[in-house]
PATOR-374048 format. One record per residue (C-alpha): residue in three letters; x, y, z. Coordinates in steps of 0.02 Angstrom, whole numbers, plus 50000, padded with zeros to 5 digits. Example, Ala and Ser with C-alpha at 12.3 -4.5 7.8 and 13.67 -1.06 7.14 Angstrom:
<nodes>
ALA506154977550390/SER506844994750357/
</nodes>
This chain:
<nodes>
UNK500005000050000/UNK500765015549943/UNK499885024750072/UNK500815018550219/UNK502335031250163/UNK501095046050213/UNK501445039050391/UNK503165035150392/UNK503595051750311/UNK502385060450448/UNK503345050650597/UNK504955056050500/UNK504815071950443/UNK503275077950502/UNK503375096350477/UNK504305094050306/UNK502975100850181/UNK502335086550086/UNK501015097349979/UNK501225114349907/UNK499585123449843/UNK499605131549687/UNK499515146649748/UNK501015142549886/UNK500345136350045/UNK501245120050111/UNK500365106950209/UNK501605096050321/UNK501795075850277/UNK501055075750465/UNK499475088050406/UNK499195075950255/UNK499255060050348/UNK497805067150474/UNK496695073250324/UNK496905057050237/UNK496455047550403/UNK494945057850432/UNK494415058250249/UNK494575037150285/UNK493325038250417/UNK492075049450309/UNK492215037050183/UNK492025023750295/UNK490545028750354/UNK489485032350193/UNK490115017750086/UNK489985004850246/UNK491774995650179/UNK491964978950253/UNK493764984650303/UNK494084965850376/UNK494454959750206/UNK493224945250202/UNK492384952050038/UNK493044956249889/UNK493604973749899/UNK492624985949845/UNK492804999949702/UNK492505018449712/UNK492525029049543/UNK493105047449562/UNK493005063549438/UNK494115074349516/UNK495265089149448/UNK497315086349488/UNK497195094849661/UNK497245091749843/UNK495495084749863/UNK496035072049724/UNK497835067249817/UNK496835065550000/UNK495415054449933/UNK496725044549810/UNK497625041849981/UNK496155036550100/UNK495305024349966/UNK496925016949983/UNK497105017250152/UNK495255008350164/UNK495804995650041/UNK494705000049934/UNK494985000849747/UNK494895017649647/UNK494595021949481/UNK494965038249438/UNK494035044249278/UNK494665058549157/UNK493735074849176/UNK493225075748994/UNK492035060549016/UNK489975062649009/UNK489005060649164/UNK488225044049058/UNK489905036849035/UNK490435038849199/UNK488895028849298/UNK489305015849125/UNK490965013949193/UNK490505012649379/UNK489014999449354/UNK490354988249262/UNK491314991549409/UNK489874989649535/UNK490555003849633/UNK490115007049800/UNK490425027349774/UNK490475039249636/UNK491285055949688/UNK491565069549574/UNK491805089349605/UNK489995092649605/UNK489905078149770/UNK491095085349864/UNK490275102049850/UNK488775094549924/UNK489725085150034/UNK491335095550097/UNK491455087450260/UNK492455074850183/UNK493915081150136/UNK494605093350232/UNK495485107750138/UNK497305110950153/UNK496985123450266/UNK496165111350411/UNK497385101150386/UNK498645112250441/UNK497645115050592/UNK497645095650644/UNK499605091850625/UNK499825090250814/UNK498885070850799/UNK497995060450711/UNK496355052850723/UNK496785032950779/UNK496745022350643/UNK495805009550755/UNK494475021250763/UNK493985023050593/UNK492265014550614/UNK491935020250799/UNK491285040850837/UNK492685047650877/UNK493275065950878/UNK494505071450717/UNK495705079450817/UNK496505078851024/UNK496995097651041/UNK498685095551132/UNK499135080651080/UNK501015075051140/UNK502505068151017/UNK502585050551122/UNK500275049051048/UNK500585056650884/UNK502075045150860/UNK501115031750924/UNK499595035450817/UNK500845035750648/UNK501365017850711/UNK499765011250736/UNK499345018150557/UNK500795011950472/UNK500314993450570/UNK498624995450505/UNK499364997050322/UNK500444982550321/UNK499074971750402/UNK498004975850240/UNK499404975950124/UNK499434961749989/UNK500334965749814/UNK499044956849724/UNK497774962549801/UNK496634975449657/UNK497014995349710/UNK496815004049550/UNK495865003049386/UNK496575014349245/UNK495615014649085/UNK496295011048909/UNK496165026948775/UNK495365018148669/UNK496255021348528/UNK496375003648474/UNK494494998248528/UNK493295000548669/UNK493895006748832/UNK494524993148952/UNK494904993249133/UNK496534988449174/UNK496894981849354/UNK498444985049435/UNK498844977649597/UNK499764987549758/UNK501504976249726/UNK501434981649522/UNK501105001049578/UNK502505001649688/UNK503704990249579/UNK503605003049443/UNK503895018749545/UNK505245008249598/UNK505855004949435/UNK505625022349356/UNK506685031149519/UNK508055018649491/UNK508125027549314/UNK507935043449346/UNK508415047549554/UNK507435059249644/UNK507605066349834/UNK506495073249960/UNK507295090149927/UNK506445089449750/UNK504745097849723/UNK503775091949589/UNK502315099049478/UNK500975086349419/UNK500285092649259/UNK499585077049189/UNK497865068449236/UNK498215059049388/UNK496735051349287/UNK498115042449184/UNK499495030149218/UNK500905041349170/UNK500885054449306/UNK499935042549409/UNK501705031749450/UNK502965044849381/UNK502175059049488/UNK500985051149618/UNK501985037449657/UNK503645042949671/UNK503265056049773/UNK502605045149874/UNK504185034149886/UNK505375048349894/UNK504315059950018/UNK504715075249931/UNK503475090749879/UNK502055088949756/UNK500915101249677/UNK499685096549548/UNK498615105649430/UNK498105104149262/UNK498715106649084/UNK499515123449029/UNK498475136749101/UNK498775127949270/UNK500395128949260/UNK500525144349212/UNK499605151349370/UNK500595139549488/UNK502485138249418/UNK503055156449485/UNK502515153849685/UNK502945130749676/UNK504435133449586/UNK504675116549525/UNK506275104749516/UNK505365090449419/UNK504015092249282/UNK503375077849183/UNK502385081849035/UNK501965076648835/UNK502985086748674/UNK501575098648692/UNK501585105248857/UNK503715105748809/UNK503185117948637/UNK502165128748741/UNK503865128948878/UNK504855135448729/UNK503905147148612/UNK504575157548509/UNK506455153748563/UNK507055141348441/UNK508825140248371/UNK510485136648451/UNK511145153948439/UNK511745161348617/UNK510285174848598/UNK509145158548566/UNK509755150848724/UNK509565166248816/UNK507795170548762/UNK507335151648825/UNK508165153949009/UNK507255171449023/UNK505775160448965/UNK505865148749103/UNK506255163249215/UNK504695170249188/UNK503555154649178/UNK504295149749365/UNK505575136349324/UNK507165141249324/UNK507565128349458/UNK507185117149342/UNK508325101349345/UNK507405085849260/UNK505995085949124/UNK505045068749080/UNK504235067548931/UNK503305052648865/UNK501425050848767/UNK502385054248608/UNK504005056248537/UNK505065072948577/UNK505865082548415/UNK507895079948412/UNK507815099048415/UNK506875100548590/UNK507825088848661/UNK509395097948623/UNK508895115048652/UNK508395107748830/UNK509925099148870/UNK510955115148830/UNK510205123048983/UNK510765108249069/UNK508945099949114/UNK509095081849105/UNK507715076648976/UNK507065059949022/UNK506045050748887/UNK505195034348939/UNK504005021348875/UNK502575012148925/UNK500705008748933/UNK499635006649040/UNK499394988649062/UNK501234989449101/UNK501035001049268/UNK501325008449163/UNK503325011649118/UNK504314999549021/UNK506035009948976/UNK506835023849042/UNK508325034748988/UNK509385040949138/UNK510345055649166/UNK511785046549131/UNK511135039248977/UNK509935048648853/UNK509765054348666/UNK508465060548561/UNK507405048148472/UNK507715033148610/UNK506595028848765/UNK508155018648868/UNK508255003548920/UNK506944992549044/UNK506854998949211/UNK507374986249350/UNK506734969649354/UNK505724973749189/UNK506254964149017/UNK505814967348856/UNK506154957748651/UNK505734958448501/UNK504354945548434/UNK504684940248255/UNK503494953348186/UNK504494966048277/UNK503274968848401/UNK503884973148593/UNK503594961648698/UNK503954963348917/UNK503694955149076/UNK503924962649259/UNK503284964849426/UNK502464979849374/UNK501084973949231/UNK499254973749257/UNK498134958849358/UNK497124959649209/UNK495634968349100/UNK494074970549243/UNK492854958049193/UNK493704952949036/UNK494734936549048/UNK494544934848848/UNK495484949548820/UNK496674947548973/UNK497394929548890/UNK497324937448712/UNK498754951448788/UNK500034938048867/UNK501014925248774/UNK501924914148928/UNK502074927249042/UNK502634942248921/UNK501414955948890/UNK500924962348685/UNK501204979248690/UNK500494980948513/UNK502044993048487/UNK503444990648320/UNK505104995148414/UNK507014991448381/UNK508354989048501/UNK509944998048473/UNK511594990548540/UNK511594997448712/UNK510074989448733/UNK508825003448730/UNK507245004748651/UNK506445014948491/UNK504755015248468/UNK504275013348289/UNK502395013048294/UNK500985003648321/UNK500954985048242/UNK499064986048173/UNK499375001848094/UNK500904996947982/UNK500395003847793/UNK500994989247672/UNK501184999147496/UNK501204989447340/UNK503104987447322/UNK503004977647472/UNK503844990447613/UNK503094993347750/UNK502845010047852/UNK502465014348040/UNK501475030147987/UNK501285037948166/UNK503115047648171/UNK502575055748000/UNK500945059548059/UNK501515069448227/UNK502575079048109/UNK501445084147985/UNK500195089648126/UNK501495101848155/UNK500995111448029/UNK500075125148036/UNK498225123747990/UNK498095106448028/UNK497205097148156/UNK497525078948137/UNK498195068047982/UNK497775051747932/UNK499005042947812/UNK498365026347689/UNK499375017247576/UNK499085022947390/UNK500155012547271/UNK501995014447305/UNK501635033347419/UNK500585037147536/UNK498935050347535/UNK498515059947670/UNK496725063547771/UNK496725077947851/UNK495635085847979/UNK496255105847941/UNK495665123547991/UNK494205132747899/UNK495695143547817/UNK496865128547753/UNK496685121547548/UNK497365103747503/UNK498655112647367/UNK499445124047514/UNK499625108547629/UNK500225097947499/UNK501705110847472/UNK501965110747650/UNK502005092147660/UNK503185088947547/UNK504535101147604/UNK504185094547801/UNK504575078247705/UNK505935080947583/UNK507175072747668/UNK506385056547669/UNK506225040847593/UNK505365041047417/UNK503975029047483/UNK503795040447618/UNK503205055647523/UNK501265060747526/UNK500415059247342/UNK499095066347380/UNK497945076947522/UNK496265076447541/UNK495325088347672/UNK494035078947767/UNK492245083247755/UNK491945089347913/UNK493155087448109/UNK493635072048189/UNK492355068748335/UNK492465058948468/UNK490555058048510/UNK490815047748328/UNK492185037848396/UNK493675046148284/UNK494595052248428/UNK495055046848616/UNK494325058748764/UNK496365063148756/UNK496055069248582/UNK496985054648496/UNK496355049148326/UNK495545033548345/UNK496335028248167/UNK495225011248112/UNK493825020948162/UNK494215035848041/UNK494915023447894/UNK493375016847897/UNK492405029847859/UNK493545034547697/UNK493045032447518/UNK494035016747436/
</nodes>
């Protein structure tokens, strides 16, 4: 259980500030481990949880925006030993009771519950108020008060103890905590099940690649909805008992960056564009016009930037490194925990993910396909024992990813298998790394590419403003460096957007790419 480092951190370091608001107030790892105990109880109490494990546990779905009240009740479900899963923000109100009947979950809580209902979390300010004990965790289903005013060191350590028993009494790394959903991008939506020994394995796994400290304060951008920042940020913060703050997307960090002042930052290419705008080149005014950038957005302390979701531009990568920010690319999924590879600080270039993290292996099938097995992949699809054998061969999980393996032994990604574009000379193309580069381009949404004869034609989901001939220019010189086979014939404009109330893109906004061939002419 993940949670029980709340209470060894809080009988540690108990005034050492374990969250930091976005807008700069820091609640103690002491402060947190109270408002998670007393959130606990609350929950306790209105989803009656058979906390004496005789049942199978049961599953709560929450809606929540990265924040505190998402952390706290992330941290008590846990605690309960319950299992959550957290649902993105973009989802209907329909989709989300879908999800939670196939779950048969015992609570739903989203933003507009916890406004009804605010005595269950208490806010970051309360919390500050209740660092001198905890409520008992042997209390949890009796009345009992939610703070002793006056508490001494010799109860409050006593209380952490008793907590930290109580968590290791529950604790079983098979046991269910957390169901993450699929995209999908490559078919319905599943629930992946991850148990407490996988969740901790990988944040294991991905701080043996890339080292962190308590000293290091970290600022979750990413949907703690998702697996990525759900290990890489949730997780090993959790591990390393350092500083989190956690917000969302661009305009969130924005507001927060200048008063958290971040060490660590995980993030996707786009969130890294938006870092850097307007201050490409390699020039020294170049490189000077990107530190006053980061100067200005709040992060020049700045010392390690993930990036997975997508592949990085070679450019980015070096303009980074020349400020000397250790760029970290990884890979995974999330029915792997969901990180596979890491680079290290010791050990990174553009265009290569790194090798498998500890205890995690990976090959090459003979399609080409990746292929791993660790301590960190899923239980299994919820309800879905088809699909779960259909995604193992002997123990090694499909990824459904092309990759190669260089000589060092880490790992490129080359694209998806099922999307390979067979031409009629016989080669064979991975068409996502052209894709991400031709959505570059100005004008355009989203690109499709189809085999057509010996070249490829492009779909393309553009702006009201953009004509077929114009792109077509622009395609080929984006493209002129490549292969022949490579090179885009021809570009149609699509009718009308990509949707995903039609199923052509994820609730993340990826194009759901069977879905839209489908739809195309022959």
């Amino acid at each position: 259980m993940l949670v029980r480092y709340v209470f060894e951190w809080a009988a540690q370091r108990a005034s050492s500030t374990a969250w930091l608001a976005p807008d700069g107030f820091p609640v103690s790892w002491a402060a947190l481990a109270q408002a998670v105990v007393v959130t606990a109880r609350r929950l306790s109490e209105e989803g009656r949880f058979d906390r004496r494990g005789t049942h199978a546990p049961p599953c709560v779905v929450t809606q929540l925006p990265n924040g505190w009240e998402a952390i706290v009740l992330a941290l008590a479900i846990d605690f309960l030993g319950a299992i959550e899963s957290p649902l993105d923000q973009r989802l209907s109100a329909a989709e989300v009771r879908r999800r939670a009947e196939r779950l048969d979950a015992r609570l739903i809580i989203s933003s507009q519950s916890l406004a009804r209902a605010p005595r269950w979390v208490p806010s970051p300010a309360d919390a500050s108020l209740l660092s001198g004990s905890l409520l008992s965790a042997g209390s949890l289903g009796r009345a009992a008060t939610s703070r002793v005013p006056g508490a001494s060191a010799g109860r409050l350590a006593a209380e952490l103890a008793a907590a930290t028993e109580e968590c290791t009494v529950r604790s079983d790394p098979r046991r269910p905590r957390l169901v993450l959903w699929t995209s999908g991008s490559t078919g319905s939506p599943k629930g992946v099940v991850l148990g407490g020994g996988a969740l901790e394995a990988n944040a294991r796994g991905k701080l043996g690649a890339a080292p962190q400290t308590a000293e290091d304060v970290r600022l979750t951008v990413l949907p703690l909805a998702h697996a990525y920042a759900r290990t890489c940020d949730f997780g090993t913060w959790l591990l390393t008992g350092g500083t989190l703050s956690a917000v969302d997307g661009w305009a969130g960090l924005m507001a927060a960056a200048p008063r958290v002042r971040p060490t660590l930052l995980n993030c996707v290419p786009y969130v890294i564009d938006k870092l850097l705008a307007g201050t490409s080149g390699d020039s020294a005014a170049a490189r000077e016009a990107r530190l006053s950038r980061l100067r200005a957005l709040g992060m020049e302390r700045l010392r390690m930037l993930g990036c997975g979701g997508a592949a990085m531009e070679s450019d980015r990568f070096a303009e980074l490194t020349a400020l000397g920010i250790h760029v970290i690319q990884g890979y995974g999924l999330t029915e792997a925990g969901p990180v596979v590879c890491s680079a290290t600080p010791s050990d990174r270039a553009p265009g290569v993910v790194g090798r498998p993290i500890a205890e995690t292996e990976i090959r090459l099938d003979a399609s080409g396909q990746v292929l791993c097995r660790g301590p960190g992949l899923m239980l299994g699809y919820w309800g879905d024992s088809e699909s779960t054998a259909a995604r193992f061969d002997q123990g090694w999980l499909r990824t459904g990813d092309r990759g190669s393996i260089d000589a060092e032994g880490r790992l490129r990604v080359l694209g998806r298998i099922d999307n390979v574009i067979v031409l009629s000379t016989g080669r064979k193309i991975s068409p996502e790394p052209l894709e991400q580069r031709l959505q570059k381009i100005p004008g355009v949404r989203h690109v499709v590419l189809r085999g057509c004869g010996a070249g490829l034609e492009a779909w393309v989901d553009a702006e009201p403003q953009a004509s077929a001939e114009r792109l077509q220019a622009a395609f080929a010189e984006e493209l002129r460096d490549e292969l022949p086979e490579h090179q885009v014939r021809r570009v149609t404009l699509l009718a009308r957007p990509l949707s995903a109330d039609r199923g052509e893109l994820t609730i993340k906004g990826t194009v759901c790419r069977q879905r839209v061939l489908e739809g195309l002419p022959a």
